[in-house]
N, C-alpha and C positions, 0 to 999 in steps of 0.2 A: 726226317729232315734234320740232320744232324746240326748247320747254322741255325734253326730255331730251338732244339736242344741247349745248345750253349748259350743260347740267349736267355732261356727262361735261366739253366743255373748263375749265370754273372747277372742275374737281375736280382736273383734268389739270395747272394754269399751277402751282400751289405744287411739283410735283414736279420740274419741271425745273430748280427750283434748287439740289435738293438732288442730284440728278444730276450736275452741273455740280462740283457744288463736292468730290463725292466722290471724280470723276478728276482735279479739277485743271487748270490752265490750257490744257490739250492738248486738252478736250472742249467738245461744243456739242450741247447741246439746245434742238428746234425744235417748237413743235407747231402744226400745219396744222389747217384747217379747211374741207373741201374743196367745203363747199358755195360757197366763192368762190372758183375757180380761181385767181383772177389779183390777188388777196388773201390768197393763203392761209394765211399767216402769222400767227398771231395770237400767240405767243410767243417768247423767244426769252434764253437764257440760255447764258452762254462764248462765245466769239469765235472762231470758226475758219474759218467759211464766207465770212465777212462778209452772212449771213443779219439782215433785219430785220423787224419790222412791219411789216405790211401788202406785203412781198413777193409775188412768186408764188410757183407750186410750182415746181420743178427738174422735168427729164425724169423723174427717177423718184419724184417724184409723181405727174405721168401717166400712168407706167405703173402704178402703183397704182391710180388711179380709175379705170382702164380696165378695170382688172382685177373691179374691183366688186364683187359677193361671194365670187368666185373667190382676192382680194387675201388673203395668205398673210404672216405673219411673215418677213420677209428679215433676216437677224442675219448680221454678219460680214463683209460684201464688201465687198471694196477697191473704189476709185476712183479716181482723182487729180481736184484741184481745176485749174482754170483754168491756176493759177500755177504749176502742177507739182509740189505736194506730195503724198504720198499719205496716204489716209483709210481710215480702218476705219472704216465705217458700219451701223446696222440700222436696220431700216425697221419697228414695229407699226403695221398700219392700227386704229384705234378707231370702235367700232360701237355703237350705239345699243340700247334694250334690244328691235327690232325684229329687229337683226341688220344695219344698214341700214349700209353704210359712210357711216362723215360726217367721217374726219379721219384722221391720225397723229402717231406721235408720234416722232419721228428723231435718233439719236445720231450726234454726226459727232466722232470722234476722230482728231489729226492724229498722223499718227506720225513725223515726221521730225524728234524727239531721239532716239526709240526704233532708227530705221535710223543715225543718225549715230554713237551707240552701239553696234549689232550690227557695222557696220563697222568698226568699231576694234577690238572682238574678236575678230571673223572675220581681221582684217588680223595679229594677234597670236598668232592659234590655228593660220593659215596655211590659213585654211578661204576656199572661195568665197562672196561674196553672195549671197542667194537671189533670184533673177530676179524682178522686179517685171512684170506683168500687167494691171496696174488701168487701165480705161477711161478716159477725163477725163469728167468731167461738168459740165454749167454749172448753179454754183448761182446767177449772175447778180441774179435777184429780177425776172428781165424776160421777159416768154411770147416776146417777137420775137427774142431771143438763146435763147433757149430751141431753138425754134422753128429759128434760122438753123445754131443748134449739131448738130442733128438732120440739117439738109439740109449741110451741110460735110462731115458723117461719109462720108456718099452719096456726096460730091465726091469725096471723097479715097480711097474704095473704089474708084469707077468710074476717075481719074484724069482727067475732063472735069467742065467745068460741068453743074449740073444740065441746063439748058439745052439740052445738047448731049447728050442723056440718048436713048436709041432705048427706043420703046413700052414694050418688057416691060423695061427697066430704071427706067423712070419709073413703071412698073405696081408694081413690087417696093418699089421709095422709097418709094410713097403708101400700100402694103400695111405696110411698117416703121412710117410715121406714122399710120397710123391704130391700126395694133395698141398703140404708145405713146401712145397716147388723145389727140394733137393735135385732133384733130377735136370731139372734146365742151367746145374753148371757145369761148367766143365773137366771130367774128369769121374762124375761125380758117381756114376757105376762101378768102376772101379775101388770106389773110397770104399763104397758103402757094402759094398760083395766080402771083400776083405773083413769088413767090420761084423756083418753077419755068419763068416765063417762058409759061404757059398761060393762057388765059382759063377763069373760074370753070366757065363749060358744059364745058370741057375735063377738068376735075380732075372732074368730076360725073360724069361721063361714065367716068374713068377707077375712081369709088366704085364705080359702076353694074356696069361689069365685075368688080372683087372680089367684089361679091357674086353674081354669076353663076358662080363659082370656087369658092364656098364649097362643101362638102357639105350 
């Protein structure tokens, strides 16, 4: 119901500036629209991500829209940005009055006055840091770094190029990207063939086996 689609987004764009303004320069609110993958941005208020209009989604908006009605509240989990800062993030998918996911709505708080702060008290109290854990994620605003961010992770697990990737490890990689919903964009076979060094029948071929594995 695409008139109730836009209804919840123009209900949605006033909020996130009072969001914004409520934590203060450290915060960023984004809201997506997921019916354009590779657009998905259609808001955008505070500055942390370097998120704009008309971006795309980040990986974990794909995993979001993968997740589809399954797609659950995510509140609290860290990150690290590109740059190396870390984020406290939450992720509301927003649903139509069918039930139908069509969007979110995503807090990205940067915390690194908050750590540069605990450290100084920690350094004072004679206490240790508390270990940082958080993933990088690329909020880029681009599906191909998106995309190449996803297959790098794969690199840097295996310690070889994808390329140099043996069956069941390149079975597992295609199984990771598709579970983070790469594959419901558009184009996005081709991106990702090219980027493994396989021909399209190849990676088809490798879909084909997943779903032979499935129960």
């Amino acid at each position: 119901m695409t008139g109730t689609a836009d209804a919840v987004f123009a209900a949605m764009t006033p909020v996130l500036e009072g969001i914004a303004a409520t934590f203060g320069r450290s915060c960023e609110v984004v809201l997506h629209d997921y019916r354009d993958p590779e657009r998905s941005v259609v808001a955008v208020a505070g500055a942390v991500t370097g998120r704009r209009v008309g971006d795309a989604m980040s990986e974990i908006g794909l995993r979001v829209l993968a997740a589809g009605d399954d797609a659950r509240n995510e509140v609290g989990y860290i990150t690290r940005a590109q740059d190396g800062r870390l984020l406290k993030c939450t992720t509301l998918p927003l649903r139509d009055v069918d039930g139908t996911l069509i969007g979110a709505l995503c807090v990205n708080v940067d915390l690194s006055a908050i750590n540069r702060a605990t450290g100084v008290l920690s350094d004072l109290l004679g206490l240790s840091a508390a270990e940082d854990t958080g993933a990088t994620t690329d909020f880029s605003g681009d599906l191909d770094r998106v995309v190449d961010s996803l297959v790098g992770r794969a690199e840097r697990a295996h310690a070889v190029p994808v390329t140099a990737l043996g069956r069941e490890d390149r079975l597992a990689l295609v199984r990771s990207l598709h579970d983070a919903g790469v594959f419901g964009l558009r184009g996005a076979p081709g991106r990702i063939a090219q980027r493994l060094g396989i021909s399209r029948t190849g990676l088809y071929n490798d879909l084909a086996e997943l779903k032979k594995d499935k129960p």
